[in-house]
C-alpha positions in Angstrom: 0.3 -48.2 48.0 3.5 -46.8 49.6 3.2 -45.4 52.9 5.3 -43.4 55.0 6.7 -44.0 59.0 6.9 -42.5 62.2 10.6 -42.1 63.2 9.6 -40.1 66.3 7.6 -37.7 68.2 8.0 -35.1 70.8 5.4 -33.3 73.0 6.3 -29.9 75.2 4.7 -27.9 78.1 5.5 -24.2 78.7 4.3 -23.5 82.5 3.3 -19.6 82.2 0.5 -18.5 84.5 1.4 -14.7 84.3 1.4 -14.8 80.7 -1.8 -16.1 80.8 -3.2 -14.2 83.8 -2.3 -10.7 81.4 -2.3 -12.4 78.2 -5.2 -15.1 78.1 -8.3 -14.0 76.1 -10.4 -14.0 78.8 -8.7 -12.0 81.5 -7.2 -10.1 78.5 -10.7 -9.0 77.5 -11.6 -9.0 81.1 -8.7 -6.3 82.0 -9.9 -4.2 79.2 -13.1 -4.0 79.7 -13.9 -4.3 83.3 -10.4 -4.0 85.0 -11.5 -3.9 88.8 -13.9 -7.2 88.6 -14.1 -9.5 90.9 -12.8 -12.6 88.5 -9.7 -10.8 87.9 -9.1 -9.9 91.7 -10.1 -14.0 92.0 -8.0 -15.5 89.9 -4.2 -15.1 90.7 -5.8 -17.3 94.1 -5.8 -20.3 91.9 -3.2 -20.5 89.8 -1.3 -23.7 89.7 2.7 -23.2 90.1 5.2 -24.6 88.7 5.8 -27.8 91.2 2.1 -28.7 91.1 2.0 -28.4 87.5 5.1 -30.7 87.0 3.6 -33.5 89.7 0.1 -33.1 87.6 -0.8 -36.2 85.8 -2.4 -35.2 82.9 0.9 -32.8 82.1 3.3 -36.0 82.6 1.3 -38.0 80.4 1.7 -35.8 77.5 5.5 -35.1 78.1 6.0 -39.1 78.4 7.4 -39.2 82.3 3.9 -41.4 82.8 2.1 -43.9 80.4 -1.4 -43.7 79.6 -2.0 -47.4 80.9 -0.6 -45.9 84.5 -2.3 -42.0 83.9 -5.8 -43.3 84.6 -5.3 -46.0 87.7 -4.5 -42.5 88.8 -7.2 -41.1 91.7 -9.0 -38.1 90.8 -9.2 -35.5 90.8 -5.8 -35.6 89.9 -4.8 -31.8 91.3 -5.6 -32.9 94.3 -3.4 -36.0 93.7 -0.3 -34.8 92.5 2.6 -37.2 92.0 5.0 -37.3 94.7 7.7 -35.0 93.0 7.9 -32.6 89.9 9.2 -34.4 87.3 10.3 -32.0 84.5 11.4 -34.3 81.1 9.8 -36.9 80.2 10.8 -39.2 76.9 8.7 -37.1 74.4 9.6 -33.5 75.8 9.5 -31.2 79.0 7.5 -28.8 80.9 9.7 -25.6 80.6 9.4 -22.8 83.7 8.2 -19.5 82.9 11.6 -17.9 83.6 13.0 -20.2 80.9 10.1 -19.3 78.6 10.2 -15.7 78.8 14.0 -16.2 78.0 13.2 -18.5 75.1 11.3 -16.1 73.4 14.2 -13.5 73.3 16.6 -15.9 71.9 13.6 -17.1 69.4 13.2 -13.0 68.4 15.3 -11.8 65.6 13.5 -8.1 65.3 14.6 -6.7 68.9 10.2 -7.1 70.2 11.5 -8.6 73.0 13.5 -6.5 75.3 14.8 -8.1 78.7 15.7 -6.6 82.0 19.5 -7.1 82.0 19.6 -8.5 85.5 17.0 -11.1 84.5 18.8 -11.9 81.5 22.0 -12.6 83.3 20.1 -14.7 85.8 18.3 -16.8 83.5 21.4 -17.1 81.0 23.0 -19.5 83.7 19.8 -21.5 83.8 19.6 -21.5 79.7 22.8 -22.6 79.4 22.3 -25.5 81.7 19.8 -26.9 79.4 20.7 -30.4 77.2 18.9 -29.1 74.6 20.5 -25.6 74.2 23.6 -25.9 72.3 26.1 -22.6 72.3 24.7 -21.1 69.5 21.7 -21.3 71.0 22.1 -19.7 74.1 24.4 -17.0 72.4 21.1 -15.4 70.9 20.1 -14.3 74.4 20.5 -10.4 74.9 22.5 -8.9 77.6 19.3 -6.9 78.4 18.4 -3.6 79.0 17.8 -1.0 81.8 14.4 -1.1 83.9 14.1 2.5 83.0 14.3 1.7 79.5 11.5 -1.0 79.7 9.4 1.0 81.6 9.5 3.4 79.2 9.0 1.4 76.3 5.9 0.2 77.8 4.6 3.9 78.9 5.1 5.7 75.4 5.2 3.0 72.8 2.8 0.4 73.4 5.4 -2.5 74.7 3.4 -4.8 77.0 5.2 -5.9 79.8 6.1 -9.6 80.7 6.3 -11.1 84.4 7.8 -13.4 86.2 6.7 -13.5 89.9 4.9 -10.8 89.6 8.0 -8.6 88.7 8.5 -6.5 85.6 11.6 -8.8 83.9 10.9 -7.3 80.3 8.5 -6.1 77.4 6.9 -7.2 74.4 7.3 -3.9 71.4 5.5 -3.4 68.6 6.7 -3.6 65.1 4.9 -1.1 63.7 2.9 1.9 64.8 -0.9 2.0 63.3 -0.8 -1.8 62.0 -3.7 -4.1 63.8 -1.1 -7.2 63.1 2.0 -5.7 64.4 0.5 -4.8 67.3 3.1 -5.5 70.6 0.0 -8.5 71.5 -0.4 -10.3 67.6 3.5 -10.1 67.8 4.2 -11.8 71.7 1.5 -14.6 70.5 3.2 -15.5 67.6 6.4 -15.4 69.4 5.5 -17.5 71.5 3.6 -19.7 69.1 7.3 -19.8 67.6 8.9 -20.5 70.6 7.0 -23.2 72.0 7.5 -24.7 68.4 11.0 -24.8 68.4 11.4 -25.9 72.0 9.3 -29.2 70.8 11.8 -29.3 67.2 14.6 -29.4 69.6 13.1 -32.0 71.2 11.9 -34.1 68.0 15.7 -33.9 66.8 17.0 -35.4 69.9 14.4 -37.9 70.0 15.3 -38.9 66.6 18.9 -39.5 66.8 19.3 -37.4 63.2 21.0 -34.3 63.2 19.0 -30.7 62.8 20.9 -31.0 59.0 18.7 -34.2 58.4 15.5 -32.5 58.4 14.5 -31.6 54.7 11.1 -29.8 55.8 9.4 -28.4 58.0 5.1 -27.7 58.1 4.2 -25.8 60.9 0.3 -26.1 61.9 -0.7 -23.9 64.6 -3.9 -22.0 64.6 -1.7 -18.7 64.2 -1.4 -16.6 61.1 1.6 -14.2 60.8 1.5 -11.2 58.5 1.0 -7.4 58.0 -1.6 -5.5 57.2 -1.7 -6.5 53.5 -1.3 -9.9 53.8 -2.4 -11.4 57.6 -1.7 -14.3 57.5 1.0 -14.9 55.1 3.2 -16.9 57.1 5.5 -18.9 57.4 5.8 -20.0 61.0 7.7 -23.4 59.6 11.1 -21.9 58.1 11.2 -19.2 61.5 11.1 -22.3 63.8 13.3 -24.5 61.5 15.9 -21.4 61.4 16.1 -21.3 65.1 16.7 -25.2 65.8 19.7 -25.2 62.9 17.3 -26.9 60.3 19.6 -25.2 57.8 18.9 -27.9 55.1 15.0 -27.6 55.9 12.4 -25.8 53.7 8.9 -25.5 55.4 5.3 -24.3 54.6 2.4 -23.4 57.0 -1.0 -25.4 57.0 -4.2 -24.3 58.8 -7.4 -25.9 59.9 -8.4 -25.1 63.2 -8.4 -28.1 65.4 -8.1 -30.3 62.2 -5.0 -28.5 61.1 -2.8 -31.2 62.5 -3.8 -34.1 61.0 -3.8 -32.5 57.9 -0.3 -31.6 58.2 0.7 -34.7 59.1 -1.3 -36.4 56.1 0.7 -33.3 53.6 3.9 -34.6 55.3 3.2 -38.5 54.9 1.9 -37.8 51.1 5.4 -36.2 51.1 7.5 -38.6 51.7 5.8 -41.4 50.5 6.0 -40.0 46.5 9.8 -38.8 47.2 9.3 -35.4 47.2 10.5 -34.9 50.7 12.5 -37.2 53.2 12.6 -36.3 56.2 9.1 -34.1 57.1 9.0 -32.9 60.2 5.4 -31.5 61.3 5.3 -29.0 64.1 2.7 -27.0 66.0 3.3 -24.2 68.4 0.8 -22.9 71.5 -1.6 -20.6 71.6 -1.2 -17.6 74.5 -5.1 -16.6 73.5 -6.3 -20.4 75.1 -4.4 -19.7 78.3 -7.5 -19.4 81.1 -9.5 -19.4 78.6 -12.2 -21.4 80.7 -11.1 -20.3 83.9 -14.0 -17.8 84.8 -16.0 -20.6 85.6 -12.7 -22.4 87.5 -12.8 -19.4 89.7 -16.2 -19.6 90.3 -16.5 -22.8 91.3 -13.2 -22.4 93.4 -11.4 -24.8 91.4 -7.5 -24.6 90.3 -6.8 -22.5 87.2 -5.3 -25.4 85.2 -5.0 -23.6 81.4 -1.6 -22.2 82.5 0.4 -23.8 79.7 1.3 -23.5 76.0 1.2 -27.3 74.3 3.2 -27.5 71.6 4.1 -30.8 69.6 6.4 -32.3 66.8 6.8 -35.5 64.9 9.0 -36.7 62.4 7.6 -38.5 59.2 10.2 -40.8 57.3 10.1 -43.6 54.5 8.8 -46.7 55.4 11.7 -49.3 56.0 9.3 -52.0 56.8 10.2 -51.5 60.6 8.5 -48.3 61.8 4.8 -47.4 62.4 3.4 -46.6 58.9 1.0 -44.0 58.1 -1.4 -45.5 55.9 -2.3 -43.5 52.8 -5.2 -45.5 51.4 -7.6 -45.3 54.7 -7.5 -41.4 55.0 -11.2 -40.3 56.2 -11.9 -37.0 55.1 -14.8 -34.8 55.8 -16.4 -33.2 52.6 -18.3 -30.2 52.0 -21.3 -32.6 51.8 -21.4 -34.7 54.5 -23.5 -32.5 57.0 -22.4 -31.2 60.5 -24.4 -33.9 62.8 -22.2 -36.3 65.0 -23.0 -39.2 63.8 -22.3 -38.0 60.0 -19.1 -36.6 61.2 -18.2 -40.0 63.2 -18.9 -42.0 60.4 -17.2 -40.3 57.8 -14.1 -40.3 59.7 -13.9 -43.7 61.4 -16.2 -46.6 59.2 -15.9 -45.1 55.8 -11.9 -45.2 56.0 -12.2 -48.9 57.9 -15.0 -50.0 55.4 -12.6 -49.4 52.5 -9.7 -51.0 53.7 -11.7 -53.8 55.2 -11.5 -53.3 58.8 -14.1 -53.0 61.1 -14.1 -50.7 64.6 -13.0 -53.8 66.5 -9.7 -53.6 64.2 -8.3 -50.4 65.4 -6.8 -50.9 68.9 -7.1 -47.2 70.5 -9.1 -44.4 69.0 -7.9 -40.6 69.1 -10.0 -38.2 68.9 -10.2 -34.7 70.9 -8.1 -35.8 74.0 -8.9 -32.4 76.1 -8.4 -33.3 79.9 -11.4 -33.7 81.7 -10.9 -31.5 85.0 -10.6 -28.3 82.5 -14.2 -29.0 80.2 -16.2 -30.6 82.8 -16.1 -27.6 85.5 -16.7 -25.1 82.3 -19.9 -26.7 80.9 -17.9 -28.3 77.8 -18.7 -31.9 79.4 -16.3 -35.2 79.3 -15.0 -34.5 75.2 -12.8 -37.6 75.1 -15.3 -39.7 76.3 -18.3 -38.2 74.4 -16.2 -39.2 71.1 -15.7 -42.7 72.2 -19.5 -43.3 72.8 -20.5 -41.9 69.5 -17.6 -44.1 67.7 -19.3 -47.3 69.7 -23.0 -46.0 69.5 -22.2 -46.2 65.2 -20.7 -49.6 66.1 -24.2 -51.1 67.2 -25.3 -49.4 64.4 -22.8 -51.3 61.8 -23.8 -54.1 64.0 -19.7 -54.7 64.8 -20.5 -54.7 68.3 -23.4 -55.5 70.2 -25.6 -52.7 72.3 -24.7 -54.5 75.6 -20.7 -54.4 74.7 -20.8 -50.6 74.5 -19.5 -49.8 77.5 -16.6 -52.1 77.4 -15.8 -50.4 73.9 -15.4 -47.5 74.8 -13.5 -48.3 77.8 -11.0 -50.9 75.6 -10.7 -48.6 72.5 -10.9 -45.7 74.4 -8.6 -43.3 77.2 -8.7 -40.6 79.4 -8.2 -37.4 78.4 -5.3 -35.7 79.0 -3.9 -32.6 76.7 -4.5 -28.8 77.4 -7.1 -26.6 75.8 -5.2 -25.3 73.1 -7.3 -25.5 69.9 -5.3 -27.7 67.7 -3.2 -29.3 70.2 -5.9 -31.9 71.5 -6.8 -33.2 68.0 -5.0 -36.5 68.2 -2.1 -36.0 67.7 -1.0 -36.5 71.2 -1.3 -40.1 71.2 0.5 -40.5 67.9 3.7 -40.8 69.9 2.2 -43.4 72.8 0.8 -45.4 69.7 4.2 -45.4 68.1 5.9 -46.5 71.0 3.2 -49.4 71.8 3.5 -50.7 68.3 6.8 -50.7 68.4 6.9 -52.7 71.9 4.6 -55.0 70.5 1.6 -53.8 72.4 -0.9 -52.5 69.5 -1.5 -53.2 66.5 -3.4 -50.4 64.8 -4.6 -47.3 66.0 -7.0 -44.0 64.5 -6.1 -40.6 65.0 -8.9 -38.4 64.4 -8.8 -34.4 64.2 -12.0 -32.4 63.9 -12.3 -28.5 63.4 -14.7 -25.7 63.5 -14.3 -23.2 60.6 -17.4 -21.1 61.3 -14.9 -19.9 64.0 -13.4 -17.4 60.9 -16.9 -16.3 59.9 -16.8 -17.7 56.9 -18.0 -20.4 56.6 -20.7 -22.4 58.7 -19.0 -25.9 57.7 -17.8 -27.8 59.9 -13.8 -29.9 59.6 -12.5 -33.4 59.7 -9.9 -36.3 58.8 -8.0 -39.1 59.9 -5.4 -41.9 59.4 -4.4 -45.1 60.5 -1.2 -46.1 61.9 -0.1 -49.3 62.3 2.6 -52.3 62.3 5.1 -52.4 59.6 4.4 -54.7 56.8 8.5 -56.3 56.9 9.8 -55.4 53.5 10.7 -58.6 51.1 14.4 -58.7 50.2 14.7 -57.6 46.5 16.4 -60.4 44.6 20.0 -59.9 43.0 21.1 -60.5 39.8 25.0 -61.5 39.4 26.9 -60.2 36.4 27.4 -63.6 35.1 23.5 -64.2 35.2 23.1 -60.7 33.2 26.0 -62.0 30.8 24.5 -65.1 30.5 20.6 -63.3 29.7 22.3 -61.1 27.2 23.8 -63.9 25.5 20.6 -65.9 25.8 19.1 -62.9 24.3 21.5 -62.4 21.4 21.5 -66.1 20.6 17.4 -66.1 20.0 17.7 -63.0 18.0 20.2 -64.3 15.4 18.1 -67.4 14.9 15.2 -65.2 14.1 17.0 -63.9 12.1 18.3 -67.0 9.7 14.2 -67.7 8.9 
């Protein structure tokens, strides 16, 4: 069956603690509904800035400026043991400062919603245009700004929200429309910024690549987003915006949607893609989500713990033809979900781990690292949510025992072998495995794993629509070498033809 490859990934961090502290869902709410509470007073005390959250383990692990292996010999908890300096890039992506951010989403706006104080512009324009990533063009779309007066009063009479850095007014979000719920000046800066973060990743996936932005043939964005108006909400299409921005100008691009299990889904659309010819080059995207920023942090505060959901994930990777020397994506071991599998865990595991082993024949002890939900551990342990990573892992072992291909007493060292830490921001869809898909690339290319299972999972009673419950997976895994196609000379055709001719005629005589 053909397969498609993993040319490369690329995994970004926007550091934005005042978006979030206005912005999040929970202080959002918060500020509406009981603006002079004690949480809100609370938590601005522990917000992480932007040195500690680019010396923070978990963050440098998903840019790639620390390998897992190295991530947990790491002391916890690790915001108490921050790396010795802020590193900002790592191999996949970057952790991008809030001033940077705030300017990104201007030169990602082409509708005038986001307005800029013109001394802030000019400020950050030198800092923009310092960026490897930002070519001219790029940097060009910034705006020369506008007065504070004229913010002010775009946020006083026509519902603009405004936008900090350092707890200064530097701009506003606008509206794009006056009565309509999904133009609103909030539905329009989170899917700005959804867009944003996307392309800040793109930029990132081309680089990694070595192809040009003109080499990308499509684009499927898979956020947990939906962009639209008021008579069709969530029309789309996130893809072609971000692809526009990054100079994708041969690149079409579609939208797909599944909660947390969005991701894999897109990447399993772009693999089917390329592997029957429709597409070449596939590159699937996902933006962040401003709604997940602090979205557990009421209980952070309480507990007088760091604030650490202060930035927007985003991710990319680029799906190409199998050439017999890149990871594949393997097309015939997809584990999927249905309508009528059920909801319990062990239903859920088992329908997307040892049904897609089982028909391939491969057993747990086959696949070298599992990913499922890869949250980090210091944000879903203080909120109640428990140890996620490690609470897949044990049930993927427990159904092990159960398929007797381990023993009871070898759980433990299962789950700790096939297993890892997590180490990826709350934001929905972002956790879902995809995170490791570019670690796993780069250890099968090195030599250092074999096969590996990313696993997404997603809750679609969320939409009130359903009560069902979301999953798939894929493997990836070493490149089967690709045999040599034998050549035929033209003398060897002549002499076939010939051959061929001569039998015919004898035919012929009887």
């Amino acid at each position: 069956m053909p397969n498609a490859a993993i040319k490369a990934a690329a995994y970004s961090l926007n550091h934005t603690p005042e978006l979030g502290l206005w912005y999040g869902n929970t202080p959002f709410v918060e500020r509406e509904t009981h603006p002079d509470s004690e949480f809100l007073k609370e938590l601005p005390k522990y917000q992480q800035n932007y040195h500690e959250a680019a010396s923070y383990a978990p963050n440098l692990t998903y840019i790639g400026a620390m390998e897992i292996e190295d991530f947990e010999t790491r002391p916890q908890p690790w915001y108490k043991n921050l790396e010795p300096q802020e590193i900002r890039f790592g191999k996949y992506g970057e952790i991008m400062p809030e001033d940077e951010t705030i300017a990104f989403l201007d030169i990602c706006d082409v509708f005038d919603l986001i307005w800029l104080d013109k001394d802030f512009s000019a400020a950050v324009k030198e800092k923009i245009a310092k960026h490897p990533l930002m070519r001219e063009d790029i940097v060009a779309r910034l705006e020369a700004g506008h007065d504070a007066a004229e913010i002010e009063n775009e946020v006083k009479t026509a519902g603009a929200l405004p936008l900090y850095v350092d707890g200064k007014v530097v701009g506003c979000a606008r509206r794009g429309h006056e009565v309509d719920p999904n133009l609103t000046a909030y539905e329009l800066l989170v899917n700005i910024t959804c867009k944003a973060s996307a392309v800040l990743s793109l930029l990132h996936l081309i680089q990694n690549s070595g192809m040009k932005p003109e080499d990308i043939d499509f684009v499927i964005e898979c956020s947990e987003e939906a962009a639209g108006d008021m008579n069709q909400r969530g029309g789309g299409n996130f893809a072609k915006a971000i692809a526009e921005i990054a100079g994708c100008m041969n690149s079409s691009g579609c939208d797909v949607r599944g909660f947390c299990a969005g991701p894999v889904n897109a990447v399993l659309s772009g693999a089917s893609m390329v592997a029957a010819g429709t597409r070449k080059n596939v590159a699937v995207i996902a933006g962040g989500a401003i709604p997940k920023l602090y979205m557990n942090a009421r209980d952070h505060v309480k507990k007088e713990l760091p604030a650490l959901e202060n930035c927007i994930g985003s991710f990319g990777v680029l799906i190409v033809p199998d050439d017999g020397t890149l990871p594949v994506i393997r097309l015939d071991a997809i584990g999927k979900h249905t309508v009528g599998a059920g909801a319990s865990p062990q239903t859920v595991t088992s329908v997307l781990t040892y049904e897609p082993l089982q028909k391939v024949g491969l057993t747990f002890a086959d696949v070298d690292k599992f990913s499922p939900e890869l949250h980090n551990p210091e944000i879903t342990l203080p909120a109640g949510a428990g140890d996620v990573p490690t609470a897949n892992f044990k049930m993927i072992a427990a159904l092990a025992v159960m398929k007797k291909a381990i023993e009871k007493a070898d759980m433990v060292k299962f789950t700790k072998e096939h297993g890892m830490t997590g180490f990826v921001h709350t934001q929905g869809h972002i956790p879902s495995g995809v995170p490791f898909m570019g670690h796993a690339a780069d250890a099968i290319n090195a030599g250092k794993m074999t096969r590996a299972m990313i696993i997404g999972k997603g809750s679609l009673f969320l939409g009130r629509l359903t009560n069902l419950a979301d999953g798939a997976s894929f493997l990836i895994e070493k490149p089967q070498p690709k045999q040599a196609e034998a050549t035929v000379s033209k003398e060897e055709i002549r002499e076939l033809i010939l051959e061929s001719l001569g039998e015919l005629a004898a035919s012929l005589k009887k």
